[in-house]
Each structure stands twice: as C-alpha cells, then as structure tokens.
C-alpha positions in Angstrom: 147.3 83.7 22.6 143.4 82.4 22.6 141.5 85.0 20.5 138.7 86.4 22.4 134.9 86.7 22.6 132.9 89.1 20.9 129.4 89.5 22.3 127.0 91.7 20.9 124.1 93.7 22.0 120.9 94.6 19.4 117.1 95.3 19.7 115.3 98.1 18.5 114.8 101.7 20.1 114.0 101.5 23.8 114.8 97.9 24.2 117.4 98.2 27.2 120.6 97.2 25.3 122.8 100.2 26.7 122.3 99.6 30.4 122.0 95.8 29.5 125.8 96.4 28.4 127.1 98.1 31.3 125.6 95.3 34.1 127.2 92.6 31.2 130.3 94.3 31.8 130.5 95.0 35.5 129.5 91.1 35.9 132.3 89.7 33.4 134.8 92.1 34.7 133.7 90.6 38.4 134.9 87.4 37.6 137.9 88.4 36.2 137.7 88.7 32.3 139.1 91.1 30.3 136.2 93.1 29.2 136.2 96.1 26.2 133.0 97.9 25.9 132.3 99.7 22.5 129.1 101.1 20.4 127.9 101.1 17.0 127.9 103.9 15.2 131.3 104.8 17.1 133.9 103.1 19.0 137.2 105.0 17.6 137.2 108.5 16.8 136.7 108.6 12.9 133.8 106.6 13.2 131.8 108.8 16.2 132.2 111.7 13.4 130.2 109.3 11.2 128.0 109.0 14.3 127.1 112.5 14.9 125.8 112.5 10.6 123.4 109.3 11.6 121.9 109.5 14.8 121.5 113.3 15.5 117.8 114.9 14.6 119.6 117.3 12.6 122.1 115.2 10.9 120.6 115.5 7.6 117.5 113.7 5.8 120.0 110.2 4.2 118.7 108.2 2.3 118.4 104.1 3.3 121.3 103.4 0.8 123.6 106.7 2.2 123.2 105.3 5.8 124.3 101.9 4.7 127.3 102.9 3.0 128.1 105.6 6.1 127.0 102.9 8.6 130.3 100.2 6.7 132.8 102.9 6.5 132.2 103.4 10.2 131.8 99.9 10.9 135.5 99.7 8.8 137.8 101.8 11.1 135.9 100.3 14.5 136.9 96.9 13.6 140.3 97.9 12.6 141.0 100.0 15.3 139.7 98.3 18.3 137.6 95.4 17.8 140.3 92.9 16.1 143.5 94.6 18.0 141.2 94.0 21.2 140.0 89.8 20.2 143.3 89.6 18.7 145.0 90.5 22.2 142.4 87.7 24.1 139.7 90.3 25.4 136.2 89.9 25.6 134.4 92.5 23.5 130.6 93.8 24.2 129.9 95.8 21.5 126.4 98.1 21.1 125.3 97.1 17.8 126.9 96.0 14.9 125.9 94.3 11.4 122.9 92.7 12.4 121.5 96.4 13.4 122.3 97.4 9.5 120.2 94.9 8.2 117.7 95.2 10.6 117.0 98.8 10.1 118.6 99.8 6.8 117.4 95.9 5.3 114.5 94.7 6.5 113.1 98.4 8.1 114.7 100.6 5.4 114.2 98.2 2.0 118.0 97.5 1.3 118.2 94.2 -0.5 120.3 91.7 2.4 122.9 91.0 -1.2 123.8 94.6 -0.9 124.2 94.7 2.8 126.2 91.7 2.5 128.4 92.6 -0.4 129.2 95.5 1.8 130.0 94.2 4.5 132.9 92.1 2.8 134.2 94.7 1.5 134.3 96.8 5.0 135.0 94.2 7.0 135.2 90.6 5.8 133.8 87.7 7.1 133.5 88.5 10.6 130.6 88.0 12.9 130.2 88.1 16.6 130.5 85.2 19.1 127.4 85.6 20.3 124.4 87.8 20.0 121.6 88.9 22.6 118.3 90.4 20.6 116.3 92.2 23.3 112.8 92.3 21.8 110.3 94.6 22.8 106.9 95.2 21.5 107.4 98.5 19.6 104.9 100.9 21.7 106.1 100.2 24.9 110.4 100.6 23.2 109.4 103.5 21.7 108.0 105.1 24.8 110.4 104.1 27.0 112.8 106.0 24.4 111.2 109.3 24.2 111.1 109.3 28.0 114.9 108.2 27.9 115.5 111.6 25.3 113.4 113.8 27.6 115.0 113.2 30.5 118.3 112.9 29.1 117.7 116.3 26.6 119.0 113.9 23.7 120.0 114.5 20.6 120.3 111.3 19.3 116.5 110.4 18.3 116.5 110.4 14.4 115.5 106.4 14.2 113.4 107.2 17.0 111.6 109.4 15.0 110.6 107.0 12.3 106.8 105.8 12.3 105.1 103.1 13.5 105.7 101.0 10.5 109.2 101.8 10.5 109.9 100.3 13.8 107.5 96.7 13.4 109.5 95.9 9.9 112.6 96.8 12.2 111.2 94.3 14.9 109.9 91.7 12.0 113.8 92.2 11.2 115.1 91.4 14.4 113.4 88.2 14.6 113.9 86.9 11.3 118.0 87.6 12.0 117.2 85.1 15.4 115.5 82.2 13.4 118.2 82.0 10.1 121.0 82.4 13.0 119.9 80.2 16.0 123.6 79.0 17.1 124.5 82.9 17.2 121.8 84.7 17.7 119.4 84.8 21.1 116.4 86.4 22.0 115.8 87.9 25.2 112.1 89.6 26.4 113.0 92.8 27.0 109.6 93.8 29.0 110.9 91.6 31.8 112.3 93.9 35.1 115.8 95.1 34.1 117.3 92.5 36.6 115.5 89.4 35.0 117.1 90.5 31.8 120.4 90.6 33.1 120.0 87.5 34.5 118.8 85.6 31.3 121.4 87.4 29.2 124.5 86.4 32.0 123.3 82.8 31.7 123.5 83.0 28.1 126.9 84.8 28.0 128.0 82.2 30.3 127.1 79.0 28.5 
C-alpha cells in the first residue's frame, strides 16, 4: 500500500490555522481522499493530558526546557498512535502543529539551542517530517488580537502562549520564517491577513501541487 501524505498546519497565535484545517479537510475529503485530522499538543489521549499542563493559563509556570521535553513525549505517543498507523494505512494526515511549532516557540521564541530540539526529536520520534507544510504568517498585533477575541468569545482556557509579550511572539514570527527559507521544498508561506477564503484557496493550490 502507497504510504500517505502528511500535511501540516503552523503560524503563530491568531494566524487562522484551526479553521484553515477544517476547510483543508472538507475540500480533500470532497474529492475523495482519505483524510485524518489531528492537533498538536494532542491527538491520542495520553498526549491531550500533556496538553491540558502546556496550553492552560493555569497549567503551571514551565520552564522553556520543561515544555520541550513535555512537548516530545507528547509528540512520541501521537506519532505512534495515530500519525504512522494512519500514513502507514495510505491516509492523508492534516495535523495542527507539529515539530516546527517546537522550534519555533520553544527554539527560536523560547532560547532552546535547535541541537537540543533536534537531538530530541530523534529520540521521540526519528527522522520524520511532514510532506508538506503551510506557515500562515501574520503580523503579530493583528494574530494576537484576533486571539484574545477568539478566547473571549469562546471563554478559553487555552491562552498561556498567548499571554507571552510582544517580544515573545516577533522572535516566534522571526522563527517561523527562518524555518520557510532553510526548508523551501517543505515548507510554504501563506499571508494570513488575506480574507479567510483567499487563504484557503492559496493553501488548496498548494496542497494540490
């Protein structure tokens, strides 16, 4: 059987990736593929536990290095569990985050060296990297608000990284783009201040070359 595609999703907070993910998936599943949509931190029970410690404003104060190693043990079961059974059976997997989001935020946002995060990542996971990845960039101001609007409305827990300053989220952004330009045959940036519908439309084309 043809192993399948794995597509990811990244971009810092307010960036669109979530609802990005869900019209990716309605569109592939239109025409007929296979589709398994997952999230990172998550995706298989042990590692939404992990989850709930990361994201949550009261998950506790962890340290850059604690998140990284918390972020792999997660990042462990979910491929484990349901990433490679799901490529391994010829499905197309859209995941919500994944390594490049630990060396953006952790790495080049948080000040862990990328040896570390790579050293790591053998160890939880190998040598596995996605297909394809779409980077929705988005100038932080305008990700950040659309964010904190997103919690509001929502009543969210989930707004720890949110929370971060300013400078915080432009290294995370600095990040991003430096993941793009060493990875140009993977990696793909998408303006994320587009209308939602332009954006799906640039990522679909994308996806389907």
């Amino acid at each position: 059987m043809t192993r399948g595609r794995f597509i990811t999703l990244e971009g810092g907070e307010g960036s669109g990736k979530s609802t990005q993910i869900r019209l990716l998936e309605a569109r592939l599943a239109d025409a007929g593929i296979d589709v398994v949509v997952t999230r990172e931190p998550g995706g298989t029970p042990e590692a939404e536990k992990i989850r709930a410690l990361l994201v949550n404003r009261d998950g506790g104060d962890w340290s850059a290095q604690a998140e990284t190693m918390l972020f792999f043990a997660a990042r462990a079961m979910h491929v484990r569990d349901l990433i490679a059974p799901a490529l391994a059976a010829g499905k197309t997997v859209l995941c919500d985050r994944f390594t490049d989001s630990t060396r953006a935020y952790q790495g080049a946002a948080g000040g862990i060296g990328s040896a570390d995060i790579e050293a790591l990542k053998q160890i939880a996971i190998g040598d596995l990297e996605p297909d394809l990845t779409i980077i929705l960039d988005v100038p932080v101001e305008i990700g950040l608000k659309r964010a904190n609007f997103r919690n509001v409305v929502a009543h969210a827990n989930e707004a720890r990284f949110e929370d971060k300053d300013v400078a915080f989220h432009e290294r995370l952004r600095a990040g991003y783009l430096a993941i793009a330009k060493a990875s140009p045959q993977r990696c793909h940036v998408i303006d994320a201040t587009q209308t939602e519908a332009d954006v799906a439309e640039a990522i679909h084309k994308r996806v389907s070359a």
